[in-house]
N, C-alpha and C positions, 0 to 999 in steps of 0.2 A: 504494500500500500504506500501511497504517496499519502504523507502526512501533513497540516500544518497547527503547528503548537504554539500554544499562545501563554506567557507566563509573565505576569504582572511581578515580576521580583529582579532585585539583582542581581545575575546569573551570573557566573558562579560564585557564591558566596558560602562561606561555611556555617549555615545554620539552617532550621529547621524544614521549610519547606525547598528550597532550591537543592536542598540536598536531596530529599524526594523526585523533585523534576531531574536532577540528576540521573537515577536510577532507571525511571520512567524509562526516558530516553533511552539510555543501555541495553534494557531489554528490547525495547524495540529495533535498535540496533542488532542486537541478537537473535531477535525472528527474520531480520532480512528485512525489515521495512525502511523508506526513506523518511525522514525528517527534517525540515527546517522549522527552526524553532525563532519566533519574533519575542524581543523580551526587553527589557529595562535600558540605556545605555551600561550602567553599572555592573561590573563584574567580571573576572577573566574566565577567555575561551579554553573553550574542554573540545576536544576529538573524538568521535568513535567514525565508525565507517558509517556511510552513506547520512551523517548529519553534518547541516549547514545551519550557522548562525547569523541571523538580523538583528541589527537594535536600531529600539525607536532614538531619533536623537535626544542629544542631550543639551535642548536650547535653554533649560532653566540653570545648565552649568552644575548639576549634584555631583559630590564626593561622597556620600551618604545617605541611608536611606534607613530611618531606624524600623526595626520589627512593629507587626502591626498596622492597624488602622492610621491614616493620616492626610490630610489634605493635598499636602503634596503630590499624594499618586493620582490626584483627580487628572490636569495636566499630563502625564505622565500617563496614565491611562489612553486619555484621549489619542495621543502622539501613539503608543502602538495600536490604536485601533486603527488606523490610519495607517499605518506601515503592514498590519494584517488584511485591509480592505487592499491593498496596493498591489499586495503576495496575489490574492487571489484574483484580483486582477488581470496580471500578468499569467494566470497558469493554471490547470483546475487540477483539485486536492480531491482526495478518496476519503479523507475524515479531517475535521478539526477537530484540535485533544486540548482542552482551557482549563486553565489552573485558577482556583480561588476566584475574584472578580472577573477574573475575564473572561467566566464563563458566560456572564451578562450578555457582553458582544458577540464572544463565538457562540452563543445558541442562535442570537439575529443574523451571524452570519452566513450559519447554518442555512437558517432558513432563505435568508437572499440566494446564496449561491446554491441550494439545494443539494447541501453535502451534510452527509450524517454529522453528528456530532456528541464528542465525549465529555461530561464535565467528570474534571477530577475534584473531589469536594474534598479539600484540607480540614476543610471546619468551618461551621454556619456561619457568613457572615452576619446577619440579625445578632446572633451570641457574643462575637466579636465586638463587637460595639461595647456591649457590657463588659468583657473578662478586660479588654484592654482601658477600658475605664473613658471612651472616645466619647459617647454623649448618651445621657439619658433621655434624651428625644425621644417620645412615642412617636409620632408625626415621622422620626426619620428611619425610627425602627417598621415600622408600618411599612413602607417605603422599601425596604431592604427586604423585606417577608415576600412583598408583590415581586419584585424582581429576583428573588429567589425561587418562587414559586415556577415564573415563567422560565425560566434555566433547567430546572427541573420537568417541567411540561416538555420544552423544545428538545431535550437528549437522549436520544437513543440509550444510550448508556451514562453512569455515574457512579464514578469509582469513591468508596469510603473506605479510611483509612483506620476505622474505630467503634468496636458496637454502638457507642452509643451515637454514630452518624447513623449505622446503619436502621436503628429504632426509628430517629429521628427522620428518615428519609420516607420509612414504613408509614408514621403515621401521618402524612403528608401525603400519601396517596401514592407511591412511586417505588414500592420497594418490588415490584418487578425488573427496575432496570438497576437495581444496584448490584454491586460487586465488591463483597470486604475485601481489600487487600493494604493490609497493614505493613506499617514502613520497617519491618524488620530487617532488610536488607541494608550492608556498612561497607565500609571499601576494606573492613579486615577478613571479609569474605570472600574476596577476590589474591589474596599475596597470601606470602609465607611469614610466619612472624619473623619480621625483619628484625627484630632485637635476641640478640643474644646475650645468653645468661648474666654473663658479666657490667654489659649495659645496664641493664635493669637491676641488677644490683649496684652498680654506682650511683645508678640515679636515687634508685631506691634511700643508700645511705648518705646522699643530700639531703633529701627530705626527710629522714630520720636519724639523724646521725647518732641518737643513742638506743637503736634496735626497737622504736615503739612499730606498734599496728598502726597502719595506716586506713583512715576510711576517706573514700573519694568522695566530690562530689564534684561534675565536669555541667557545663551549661553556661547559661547566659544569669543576667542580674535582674532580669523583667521582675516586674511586684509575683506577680503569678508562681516564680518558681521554690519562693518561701527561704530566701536564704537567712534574713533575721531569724526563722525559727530553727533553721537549724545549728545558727552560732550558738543561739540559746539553750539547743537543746546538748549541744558538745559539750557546755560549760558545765555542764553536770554529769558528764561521763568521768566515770575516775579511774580506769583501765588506761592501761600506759599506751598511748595514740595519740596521733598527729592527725587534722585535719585537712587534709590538702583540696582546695579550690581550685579548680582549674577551669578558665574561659574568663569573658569582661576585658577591660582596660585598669588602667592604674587611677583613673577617676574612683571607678567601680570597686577596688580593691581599697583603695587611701580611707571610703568609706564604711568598707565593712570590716577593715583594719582597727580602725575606733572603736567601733563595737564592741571587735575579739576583747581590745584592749581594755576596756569598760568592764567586762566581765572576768577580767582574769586571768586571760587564756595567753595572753603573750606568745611565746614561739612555738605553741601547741597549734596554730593556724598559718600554712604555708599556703602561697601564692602564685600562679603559675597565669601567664596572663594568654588571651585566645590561641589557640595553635591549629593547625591545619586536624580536618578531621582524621587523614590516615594518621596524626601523631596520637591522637586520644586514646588507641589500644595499649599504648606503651604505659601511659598509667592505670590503664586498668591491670595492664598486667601485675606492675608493682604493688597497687595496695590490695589489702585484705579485706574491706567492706565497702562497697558502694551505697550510695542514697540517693533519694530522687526526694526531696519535702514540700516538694510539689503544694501548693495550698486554695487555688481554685483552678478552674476548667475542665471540659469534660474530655476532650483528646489523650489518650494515650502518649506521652513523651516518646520520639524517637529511640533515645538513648535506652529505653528499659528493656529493647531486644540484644541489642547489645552486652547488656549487664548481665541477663541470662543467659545469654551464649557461653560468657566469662567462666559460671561455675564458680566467682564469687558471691558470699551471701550480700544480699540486697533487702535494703530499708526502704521502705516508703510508706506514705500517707496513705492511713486506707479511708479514701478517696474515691469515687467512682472514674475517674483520670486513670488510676494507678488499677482499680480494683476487676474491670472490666476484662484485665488480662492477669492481672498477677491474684494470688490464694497464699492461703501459711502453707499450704505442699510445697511453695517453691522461692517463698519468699516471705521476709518480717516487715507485718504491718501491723503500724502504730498510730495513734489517734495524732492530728494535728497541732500537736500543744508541746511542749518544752518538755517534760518531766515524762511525758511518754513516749515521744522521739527520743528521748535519751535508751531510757529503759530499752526500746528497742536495737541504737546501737550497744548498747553492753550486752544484751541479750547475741547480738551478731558476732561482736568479738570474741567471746567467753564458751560461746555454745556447740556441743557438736550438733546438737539438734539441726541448728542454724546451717551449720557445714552440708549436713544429710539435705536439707533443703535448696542449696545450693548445687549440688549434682544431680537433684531430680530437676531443676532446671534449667541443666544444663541438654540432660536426655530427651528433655521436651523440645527446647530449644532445636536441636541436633535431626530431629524428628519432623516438629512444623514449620519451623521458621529457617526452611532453604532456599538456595537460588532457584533450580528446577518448582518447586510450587511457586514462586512471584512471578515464573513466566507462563505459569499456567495459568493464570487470575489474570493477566497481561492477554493473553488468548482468549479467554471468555469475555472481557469486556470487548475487544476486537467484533469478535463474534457475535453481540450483542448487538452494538454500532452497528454494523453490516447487516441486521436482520437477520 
């Protein structure tokens, strides 16, 4: 199939959705299909075979584009609808595949040029509005519902990334065309562990230079991802551990650095500022507990496919975020609050239970969340699209 892909983000960026359209793409690549994909000016070019990249220009002059909802992409918007009206123009597609917002247009474009069309739904924008704290506007929520409505009406297909899209698409009238496939796929699934032993133990005895447990926690500083509670919840773990933070800038850090510091924790909180996504397996290798303290939204975290791959025990918020995929079979969930996010990681470091938990999810892992079934899910939304 000749493809054209339409992605409202900065490509390639290391975070949460463009790493998704990342993968997308790959497979697709991987069935043999062609792709051009029109996307943001921002972000560097990626290769696979038979993919070509467009970007709308960059006449507002952006170095930046922060996560979430924002004015900005209105503009920015508009300019790749305009460089995707231009695509099609010029040449006729066998499907359009629209990520997030810009399924908006590619459902209308859809229909203008009478080509199937895919919406990939990351996450409801209506919801968006709210988790990202954008506007309590009924009037503008109302407004987002209509136009998500009609994206949903207009697509053949519509890939969700998370039970609770896929409910949410059900009681909306349209769980006929949905397809769960969840973003468990990472680029450590593709190499060989590139760090040997010895690596990993040096780096390891930087960040611990007196032999403590290490628990990770790798992400961004959004309100959403609950890092106050989890400084909070550290300062009361009394088990010999280091908490190592990795992702943000040194804004991000200088700030949650105070915190540490306010509560005690001194050089018990190490710092590791954003690094490319293939680098992120290298700490997971090193520490010993990972956590996600995740504190509102309904999406699945990327990273908690990841974590269970690892065969490290994992903490998180039980949350229905966290809850929809992870159980105590395979992982330590604790309530949202200081004193039992702690309890939970003492419970992770101290426990073989915790351990035994950690290897049944890794076997689950090993079992559901492979490359062969994402391009099978990749094939039925295909399939779908095509009638």
């Amino acid at each position: 199939m000749k493809i054209l892909m339409l992605a409202p983000e900065p490509f390639f960026q290391p975070r949460g959705t463009p790493i998704s359209v990342y993968f997308r793409i790959k497979a697709l690549s991987d069935l043999g299909h062609r792709t051009l994909l029109v996307t943001y000016p921002l972000g560097a070019d990626v290769e696979f075979k038979n993919f070509t990249i467009r970007r709308a220009a960059n006449l507002l002059r952006l170095r930046a584009i922060k996560i979430g909802p924002s004015l900005v992409k209105l503009p920015l918007d508009g300019l790749l609808l305009g460089r995707a009206f231009w695509e099609l123009l010029k040449g006729r597609y066998d499907l359009i595949f629209s990520h997030e917002e810009a399924g908006w247009f590619g459902a209308l474009l859809g229909r203008l040029f009478r080509t199937p069309h895919v919406y990939d739904m990351h996450s409801s924008l209506p919801q968006q509005l709210e988790n990202f704290d954008f506007s309590k506007s009924r009037l503008l929520k109302k407004i987002f519902l209509k136009l998500e409505r009609f994206v949903l009406k207009n697509s053949q297909a519509v890939i969700v990334i998370c039970r609770d899209l896929l409910e949410y698409v059900q009681q909306r009238g349209f769980g006929e065309k949905a397809v769960l496939l969840e973003n468990f796929i990472d680029f450590n699934d593709f190499e060989e562990r590139p760090w040997p032993a010895e690596i990993i133990e040096k780096r390891r005895r930087e960040i611990a230079p007196g032999g403590e447990k290490i628990v990770l926690y790798a992400g961004n500083f959004e309100p959403y991802q609950g890092l106050p509670l989890l400084v909070e919840a550290f300062a009361r773990v009394r088990s010999r551990a280091v908490l190592l933070i990795v992702g943000g800038s040194k804004p991000d850090h200088d700030e949650m650095r105070e915190k540490a510091k306010g509560l005690g924790l001194g050089e018990r909180v190490v710092f590791v500022e954003k690094v490319p996504p293939q680098q992120v397996p290298l700490y997971i290798f090193l520490s010993d507990v990972l956590v996600s303290p995740r504190v509102s939204g309904t999406n699945t975290p990327l990273k908690i496919y990841s974590f269970l791959k690892s065969g490290k025990p994992l903490v998180a918020t039980k949350l229905w975020t966290h809850t929809q995929v992870l159980s105590e079979k395979i992982a330590v969930l604790a309530a949202p609050e200081p004193r039992a996010f702690a309890e939970g990681i003492s419970f992770a470091l101290d426990s073989e239970e915790a351990q035994a938990r950690a290897r049944e999810a890794g076997r689950l892992a090993g079992r559901d969340y492979v490359y062969p079934k994402y391009l099978e899910k990749i094939r039925l939304t295909l399939n779908k699209a095509a009638g």
